[in-house]
C-alpha positions in Angstrom: 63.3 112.0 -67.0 62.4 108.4 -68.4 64.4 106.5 -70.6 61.3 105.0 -72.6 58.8 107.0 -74.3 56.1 105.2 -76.5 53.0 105.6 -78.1 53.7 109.8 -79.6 51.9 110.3 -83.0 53.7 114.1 -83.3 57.1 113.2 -82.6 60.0 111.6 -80.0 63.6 112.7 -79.3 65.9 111.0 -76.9 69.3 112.1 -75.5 72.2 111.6 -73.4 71.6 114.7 -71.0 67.7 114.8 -69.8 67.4 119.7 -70.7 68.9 118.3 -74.0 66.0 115.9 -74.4 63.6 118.9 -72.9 65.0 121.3 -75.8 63.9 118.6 -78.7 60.7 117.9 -77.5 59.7 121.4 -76.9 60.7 122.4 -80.4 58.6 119.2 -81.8 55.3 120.5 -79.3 55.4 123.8 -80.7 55.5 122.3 -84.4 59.0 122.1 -85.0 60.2 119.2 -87.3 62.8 116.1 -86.5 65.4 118.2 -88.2 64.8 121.4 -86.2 64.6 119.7 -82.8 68.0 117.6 -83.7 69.6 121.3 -84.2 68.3 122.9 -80.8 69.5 119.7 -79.1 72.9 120.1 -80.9 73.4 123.1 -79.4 72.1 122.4 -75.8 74.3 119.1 -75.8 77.2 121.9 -76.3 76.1 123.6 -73.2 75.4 121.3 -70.5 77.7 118.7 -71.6 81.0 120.0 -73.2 83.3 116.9 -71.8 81.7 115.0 -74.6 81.2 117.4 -77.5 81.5 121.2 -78.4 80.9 123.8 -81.6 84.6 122.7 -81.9 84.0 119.3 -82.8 82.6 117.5 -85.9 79.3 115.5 -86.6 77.9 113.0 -88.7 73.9 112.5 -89.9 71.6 110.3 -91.3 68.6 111.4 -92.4 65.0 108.9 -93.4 63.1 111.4 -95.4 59.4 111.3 -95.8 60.2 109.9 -99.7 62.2 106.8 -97.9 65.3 107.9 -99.2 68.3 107.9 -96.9 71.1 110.4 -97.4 74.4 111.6 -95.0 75.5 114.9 -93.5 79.6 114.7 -93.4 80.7 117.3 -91.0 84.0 116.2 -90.6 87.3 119.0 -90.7 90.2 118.8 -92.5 93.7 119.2 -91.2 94.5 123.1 -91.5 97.2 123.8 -94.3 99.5 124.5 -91.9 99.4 121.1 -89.8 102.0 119.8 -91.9 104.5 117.0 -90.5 107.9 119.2 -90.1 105.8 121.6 -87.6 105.8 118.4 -85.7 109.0 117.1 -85.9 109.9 117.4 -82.1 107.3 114.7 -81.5 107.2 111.1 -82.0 103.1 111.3 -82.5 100.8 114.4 -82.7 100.3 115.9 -79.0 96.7 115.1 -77.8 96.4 118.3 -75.7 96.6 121.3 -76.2 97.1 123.5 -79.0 99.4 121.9 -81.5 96.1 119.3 -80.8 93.5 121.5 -82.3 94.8 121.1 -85.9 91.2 120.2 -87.7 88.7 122.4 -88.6 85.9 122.3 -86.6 82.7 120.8 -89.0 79.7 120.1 -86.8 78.3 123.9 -87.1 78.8 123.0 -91.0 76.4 120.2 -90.4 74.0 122.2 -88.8 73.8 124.1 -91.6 73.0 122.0 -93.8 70.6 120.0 -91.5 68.6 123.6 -91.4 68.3 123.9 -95.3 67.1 120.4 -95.1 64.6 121.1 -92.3 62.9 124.1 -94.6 62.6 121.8 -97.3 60.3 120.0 -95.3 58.5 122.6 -93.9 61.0 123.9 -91.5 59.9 127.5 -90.0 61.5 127.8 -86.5 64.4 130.7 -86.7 67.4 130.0 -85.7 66.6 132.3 -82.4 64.3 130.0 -81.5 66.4 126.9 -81.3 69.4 127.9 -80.1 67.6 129.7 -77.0 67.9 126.6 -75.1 71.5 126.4 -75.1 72.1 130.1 -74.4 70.5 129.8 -71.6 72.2 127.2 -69.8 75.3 129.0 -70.7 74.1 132.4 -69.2 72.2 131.1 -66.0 74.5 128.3 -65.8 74.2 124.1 -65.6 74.8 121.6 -63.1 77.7 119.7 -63.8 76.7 116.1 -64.9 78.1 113.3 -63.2 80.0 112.0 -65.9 81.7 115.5 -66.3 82.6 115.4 -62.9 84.1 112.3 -63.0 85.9 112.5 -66.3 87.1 115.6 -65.4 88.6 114.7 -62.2 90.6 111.9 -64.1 91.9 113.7 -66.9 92.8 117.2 -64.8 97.0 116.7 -65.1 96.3 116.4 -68.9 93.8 119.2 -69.1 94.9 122.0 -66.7 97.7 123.3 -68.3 95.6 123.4 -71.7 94.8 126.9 -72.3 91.5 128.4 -71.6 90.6 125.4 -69.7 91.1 125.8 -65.8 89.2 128.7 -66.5 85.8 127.2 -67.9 85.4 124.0 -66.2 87.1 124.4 -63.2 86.3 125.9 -59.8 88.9 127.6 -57.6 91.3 125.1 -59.4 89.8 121.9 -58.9 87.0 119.7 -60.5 83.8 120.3 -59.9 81.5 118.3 -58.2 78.3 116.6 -59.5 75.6 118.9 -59.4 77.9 122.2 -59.3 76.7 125.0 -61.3 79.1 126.2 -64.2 78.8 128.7 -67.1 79.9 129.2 -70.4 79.2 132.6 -70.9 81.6 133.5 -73.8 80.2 130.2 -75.4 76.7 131.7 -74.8 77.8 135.3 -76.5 79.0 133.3 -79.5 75.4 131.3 -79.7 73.6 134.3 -79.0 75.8 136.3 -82.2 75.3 133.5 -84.4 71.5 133.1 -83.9 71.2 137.2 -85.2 73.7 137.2 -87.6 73.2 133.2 -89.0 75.5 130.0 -88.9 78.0 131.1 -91.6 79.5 133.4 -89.4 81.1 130.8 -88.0 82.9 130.0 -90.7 82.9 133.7 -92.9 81.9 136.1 -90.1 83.5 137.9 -87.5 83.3 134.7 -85.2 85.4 133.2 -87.4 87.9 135.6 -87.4 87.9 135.7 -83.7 88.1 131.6 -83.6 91.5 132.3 -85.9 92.9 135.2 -83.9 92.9 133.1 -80.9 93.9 129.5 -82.2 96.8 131.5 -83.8 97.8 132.9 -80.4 97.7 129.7 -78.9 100.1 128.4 -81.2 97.0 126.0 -83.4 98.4 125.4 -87.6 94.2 125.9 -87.8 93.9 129.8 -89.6 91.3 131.7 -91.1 91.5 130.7 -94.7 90.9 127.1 -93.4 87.3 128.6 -92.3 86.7 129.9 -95.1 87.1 127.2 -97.4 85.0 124.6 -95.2 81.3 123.5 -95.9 80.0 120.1 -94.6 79.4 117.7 -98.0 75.6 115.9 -98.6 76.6 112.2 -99.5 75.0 108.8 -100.2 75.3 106.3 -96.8 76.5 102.9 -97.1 74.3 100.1 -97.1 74.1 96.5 -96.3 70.8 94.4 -96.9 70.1 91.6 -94.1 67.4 89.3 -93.7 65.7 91.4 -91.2 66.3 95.1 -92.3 68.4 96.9 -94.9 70.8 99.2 -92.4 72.8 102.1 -93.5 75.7 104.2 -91.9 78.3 106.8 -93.1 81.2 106.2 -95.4 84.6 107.0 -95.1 86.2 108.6 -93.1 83.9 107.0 -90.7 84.1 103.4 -89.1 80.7 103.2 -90.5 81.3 100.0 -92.5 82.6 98.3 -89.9 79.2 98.2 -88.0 77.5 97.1 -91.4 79.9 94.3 -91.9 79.3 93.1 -88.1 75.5 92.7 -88.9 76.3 91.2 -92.1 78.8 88.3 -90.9 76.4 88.0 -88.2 73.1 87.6 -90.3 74.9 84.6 -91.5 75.3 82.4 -88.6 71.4 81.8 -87.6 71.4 82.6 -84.3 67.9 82.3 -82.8 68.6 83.2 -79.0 69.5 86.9 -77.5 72.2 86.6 -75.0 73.6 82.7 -76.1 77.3 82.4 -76.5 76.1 82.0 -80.6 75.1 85.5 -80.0 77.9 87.0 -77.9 81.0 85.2 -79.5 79.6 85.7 -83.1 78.7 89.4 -82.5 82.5 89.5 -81.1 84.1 87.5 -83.8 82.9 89.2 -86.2 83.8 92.9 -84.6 87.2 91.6 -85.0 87.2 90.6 -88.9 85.8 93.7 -89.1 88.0 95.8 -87.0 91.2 94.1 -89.3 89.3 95.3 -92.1 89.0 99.4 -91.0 92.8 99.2 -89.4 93.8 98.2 -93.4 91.5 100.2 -95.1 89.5 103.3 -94.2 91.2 106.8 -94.5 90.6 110.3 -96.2 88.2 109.3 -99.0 90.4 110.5 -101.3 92.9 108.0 -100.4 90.7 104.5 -100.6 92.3 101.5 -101.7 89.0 100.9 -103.0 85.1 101.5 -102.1 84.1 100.6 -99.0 80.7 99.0 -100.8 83.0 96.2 -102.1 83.5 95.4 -98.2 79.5 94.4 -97.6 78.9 92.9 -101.4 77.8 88.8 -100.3 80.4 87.5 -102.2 83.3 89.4 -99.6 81.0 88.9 -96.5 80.7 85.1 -97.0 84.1 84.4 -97.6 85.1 86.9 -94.2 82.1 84.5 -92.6 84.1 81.3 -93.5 87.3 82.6 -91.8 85.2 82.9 -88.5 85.3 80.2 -86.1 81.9 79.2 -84.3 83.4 78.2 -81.3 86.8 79.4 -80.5 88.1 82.8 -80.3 90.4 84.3 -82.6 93.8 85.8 -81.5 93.2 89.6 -81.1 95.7 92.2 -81.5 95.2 95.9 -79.7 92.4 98.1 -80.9 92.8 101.8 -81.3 90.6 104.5 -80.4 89.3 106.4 -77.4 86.1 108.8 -78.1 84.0 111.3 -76.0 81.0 111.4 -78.1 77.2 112.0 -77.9 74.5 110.2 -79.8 71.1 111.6 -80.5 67.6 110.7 -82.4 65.0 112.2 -83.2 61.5 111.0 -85.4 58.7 113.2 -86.3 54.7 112.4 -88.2 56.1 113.6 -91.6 58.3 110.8 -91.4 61.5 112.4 -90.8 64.4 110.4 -89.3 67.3 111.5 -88.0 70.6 109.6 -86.6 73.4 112.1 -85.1 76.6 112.1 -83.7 78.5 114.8 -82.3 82.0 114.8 -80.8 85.0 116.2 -79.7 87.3 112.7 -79.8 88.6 112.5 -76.4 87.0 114.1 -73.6 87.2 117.7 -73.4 88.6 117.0 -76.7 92.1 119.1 -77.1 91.3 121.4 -73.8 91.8 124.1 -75.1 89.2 126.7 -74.6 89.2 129.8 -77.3 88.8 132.7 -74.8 87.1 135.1 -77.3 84.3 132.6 -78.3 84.0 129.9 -75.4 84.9 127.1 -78.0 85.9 123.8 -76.9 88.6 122.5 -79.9 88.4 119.1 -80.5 91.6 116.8 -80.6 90.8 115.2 -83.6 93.6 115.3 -85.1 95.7 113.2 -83.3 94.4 110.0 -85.3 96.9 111.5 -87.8 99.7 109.5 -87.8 103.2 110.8 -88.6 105.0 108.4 -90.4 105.0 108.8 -93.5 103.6 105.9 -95.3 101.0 104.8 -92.6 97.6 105.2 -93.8 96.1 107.8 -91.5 99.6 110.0 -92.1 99.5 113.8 -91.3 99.2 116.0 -94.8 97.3 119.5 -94.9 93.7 119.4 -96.1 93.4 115.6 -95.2 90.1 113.9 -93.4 91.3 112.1 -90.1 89.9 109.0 -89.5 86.6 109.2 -87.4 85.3 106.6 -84.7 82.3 108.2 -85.2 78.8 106.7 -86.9 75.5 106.8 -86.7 73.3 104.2 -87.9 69.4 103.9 -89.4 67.8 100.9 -90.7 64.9 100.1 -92.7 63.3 97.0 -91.0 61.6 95.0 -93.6 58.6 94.9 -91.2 58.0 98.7 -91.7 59.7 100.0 -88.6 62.3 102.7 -89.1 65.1 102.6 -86.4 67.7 105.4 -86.2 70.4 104.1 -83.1 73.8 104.8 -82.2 76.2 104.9 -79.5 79.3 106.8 -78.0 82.5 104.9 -77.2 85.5 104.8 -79.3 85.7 101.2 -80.5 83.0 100.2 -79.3 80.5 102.0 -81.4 80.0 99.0 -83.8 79.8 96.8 -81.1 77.1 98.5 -79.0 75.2 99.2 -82.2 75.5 95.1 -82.7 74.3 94.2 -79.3 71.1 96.8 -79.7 70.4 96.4 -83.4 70.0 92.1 -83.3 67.9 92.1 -79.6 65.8 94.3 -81.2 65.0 93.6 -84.9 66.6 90.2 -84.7 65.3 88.7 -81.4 62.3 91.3 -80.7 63.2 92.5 -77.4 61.3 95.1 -76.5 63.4 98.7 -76.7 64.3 100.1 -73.6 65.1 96.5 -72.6 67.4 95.7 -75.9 69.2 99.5 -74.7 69.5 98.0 -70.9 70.5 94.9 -71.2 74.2 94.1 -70.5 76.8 95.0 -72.9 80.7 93.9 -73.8 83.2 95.6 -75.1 86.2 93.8 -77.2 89.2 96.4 -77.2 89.9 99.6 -75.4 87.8 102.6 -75.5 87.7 105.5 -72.7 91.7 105.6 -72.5 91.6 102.4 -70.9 95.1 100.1 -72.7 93.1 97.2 -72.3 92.7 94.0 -74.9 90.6 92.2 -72.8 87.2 91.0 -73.8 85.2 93.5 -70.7 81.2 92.4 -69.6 79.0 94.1 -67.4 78.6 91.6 -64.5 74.9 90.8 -65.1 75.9 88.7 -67.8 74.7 85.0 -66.6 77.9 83.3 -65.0 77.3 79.8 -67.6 77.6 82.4 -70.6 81.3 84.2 -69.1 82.4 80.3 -68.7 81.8 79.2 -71.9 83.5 82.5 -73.1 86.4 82.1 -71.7 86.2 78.2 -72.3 86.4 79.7 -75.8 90.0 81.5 -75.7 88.2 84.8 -75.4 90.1 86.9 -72.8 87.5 87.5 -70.3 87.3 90.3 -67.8 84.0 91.0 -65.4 83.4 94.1 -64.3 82.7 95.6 -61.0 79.6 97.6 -62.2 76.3 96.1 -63.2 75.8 99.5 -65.8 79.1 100.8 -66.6 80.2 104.1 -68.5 83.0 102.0 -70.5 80.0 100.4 -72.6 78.5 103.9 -74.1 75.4 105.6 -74.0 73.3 104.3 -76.6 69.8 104.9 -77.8 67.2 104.7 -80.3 64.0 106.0 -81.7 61.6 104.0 -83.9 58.7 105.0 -86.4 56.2 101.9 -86.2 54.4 100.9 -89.7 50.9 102.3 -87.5 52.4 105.9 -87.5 53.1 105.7 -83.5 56.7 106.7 -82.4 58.7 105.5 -79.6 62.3 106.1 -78.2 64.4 105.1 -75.3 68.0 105.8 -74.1 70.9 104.6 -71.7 70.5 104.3 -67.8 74.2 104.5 -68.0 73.7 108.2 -69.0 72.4 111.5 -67.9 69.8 111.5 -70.1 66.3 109.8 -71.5 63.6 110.1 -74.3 60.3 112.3 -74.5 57.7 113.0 -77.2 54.9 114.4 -78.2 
């Protein structure tokens, strides 16, 4: 599979797993739209790499439509109207295993939905057969285990064993699997298989959703049916920030999205001319953290906004949070929360359909528990909830948790349409940073603005680090002058390292031609047609 694919008229995809890529471009040979192709890889991404998302997860989309307007899927579930505090009240925080875990509603088949209605309103005809065969499949005849899977798995099995359902799916004769073992979901495949007959609402008002209750009630989840009733994923408006270079856009709250707007925006500021200078690096990282001060203070359940987050990216705020950054040393920097097992995906067609998504469980494997009726992997979601009771994020029934989770597209004023995105907790806005100016700022070429080496400010992976982490091809002069800088500087073993995401990108060029690239530190690549 190659990670750069240039030059397509019809259409490009690129993903983190290489029969995920295969599934989108097959859909987009046969005639399929950006839309269509993003749904089949959904699915497939479900199948051959459930440590990173599931159907038990939630997802978030932006959409470039032919017109040129931008608009956002919300997939995101609620806290079930049982998860109330009391039913927590042995624990000091929200367990993030196991079933008192799985206390949100799952949204991303939601968002499938509604990405479907939107596909036949652009001349969407593939049945919903057709695009989930791919990932019924690879749960059916079975998929080799990925080598992130392997590992992740291997690291997390004391906290994911005993989670029920789990030992059972994704491990063999009690142990993680190695790289390149085969594994099957087949009740996942039954459930995909049901759904593509009988349609996606079932999952939500059908008999899979009563078997999803009957078994999150056995395990002891607050999630019930009535919560699955009531859920649809919302259409809403992105947020946007206008920049020199491009006018870039990402999802509102409950999303981090405005924190990797506000990191562009400080940083359009500064001037910087040169990828890769320490003006580059330390203002991309100085502003992550006015930023990241920002979303700890601010973003929560819509419903519960101090205020809207488009007062965060008027000039008027961004220049006065430029002003408090210092050019040349680092600011102190508190912990960072947030550890996410996430996929990104793109996907770019001739009509001139753009699509940024992002699909996630939270942590890997997500809650670990695996519904044995269905084959669905609950995410853990919920355990962003806090359960104090005047903390921001707190714990009430029918609230949003707060989601790491964004996806990002941007109008360059060039003509070029870029939809990019990242897994990785925290670092999400960073990575996006570090892609977004090489490319449209400095005009590295794509693949190469994706390769290059990465940092990450804060933890992400699990990993109770502050430290500011680089890859160690980073030119020895620029770590000095970092750390000359009061920046907390650790180099890491690896050259491409897992801890930095797997990011990609697709791009429409002003000509018509398409191109799209992905992450050597992934599984996956980019193909088109």
């Amino acid at each position: 599979m190659e990670l750069h694919s240039a030059g397509h008229r019809r259409g490009v995809v690129c993903a983190p797993h290489w029969s995920v890529v295969e599934a989108g471009r097959v859909v987009l040979d046969d005639g399929g739209n950006a839309l269509e192709a993003m749904v089949a890889m959904a699915a497939a991404i479900a199948a051959v790499y459930p440590h990173m998302n599931h159907l038990g997860g939630d997802g978030f989309w932006l959409i470039r439509e032919p017109s040129g307007r931008v608009r956002a899927i919300m997939a995101a579930g609620a806290a079930g109207m049982e998860a109330r505090p009391e039913l927590y009240r042995d624990y000091e925080t929200i367990p993030t295993r196991g079933p008192l875990a799985a206390l949100t509603i799952p949204g991303a088949v939601g968002g499938w939905i509604m990405a479907l209605e939107a596909a036949k309103a652009h001349g969407g005809r593939f049945p919903l057969s057709v695009l989930l065969a791919p990932a019924i499949a690879h749960c059916r005849n079975g998929y080799p285990v990925s080598r992130s899977q392997a590992q992740l798995t291997q690291e997390h099995i004391d906290d994911l064993a005993p989670a029920p359902g789990f030992a059972a799916t994704f491990l063999v004769d009690g142990k993680p699997p190695a790289a390149g073992a085969t594994l099957k979901q087949e009740a996942l495949g039954a459930t995909l298989g049901h759904l593509s007959l009988d349609g996606l609402d079932d999952f939500y008002r059908g008999d899979v959703a009563r078997e999803i209750a009957a078994d999150l009630q056995q395990l002891g989840s607050p999630l019930r049916r009535e919560d699955l009733i009531r859920y649809s994923a919302a259409l809403a408006e992105p947020l946007e920030a206008d920049l020199p270079s491009a006018t870039v856009y990402n999802t509102d709250a409950p999303t981090q999205g405005v924190v990797s707007l506000m990191i562009l925006a400080l940083f359009s500021r500064f001037g910087v001319t040169e990828p890769e200078s320490f003006d580059h690096v330390h203002g991309l990282i100085e502003a992550t953290k006015r930023a990241l001060r920002l979303r700890d203070r601010v973003i929560t359940d819509p419903g519960d906004l101090p205020y809207a987050l488009e007062r965060c990216l008027e000039q008027r705020f961004i220049a006065g949070e430029a002003m408090k950054i210092d050019r040349h040393k680092a600011a102190p920097w508190p912990l960072a929360r947030g550890e996410s097992d996430t996929v990104w995906m793109g996907a770019a067609d001739a009509t001139g359909l753009v699509v940024s998504y992002i699909q996630s469980l939270y942590w890997e494997f997500g809650s670990g528990c695996v519904l044995p009726r269905t084959g669905i992997v609950m995410q853990n979601r919920g355990a962003s909830f806090s359960l104090e009771a005047g903390a921001l994020n707190k714990l009430a029934p029918g609230r949003l948790p707060f989601h790491t989770l964004n996806p990002a597209l941007a109008m360059l004023k060039d003509g070029r349409i870029m939809a990019y995105g990242t897994m990785g907790g925290d670092g999400q806005p960073q990575t996006q940073g570090a892609v977004f100016t090489r490319y449209a700022e400095f005009h590295v070429p794509l693949a190469e603005a994706i390769d290059r080496p990465r940092w990450l400010l804060g933890r992400t992976w699990g990993a109770p680090r502050t430290a500011l982490r680089l890859e160690s091809r980073f030119d020895d002069d620029l770590i000095a002058a970092l750390a000359a800088a009061g920046h907390d500087v650790e180099v890491l073993d690896e050259a491409y390292s897992d801890t930095m995401g797997h990011a990609g990108a697709v791009v429409m060029h002003p000509n018509g031609t398409l191109e799209a690239a992905h992450d050597p530190r992934a599984d996956g690549g980019a193909a088109g047609v």
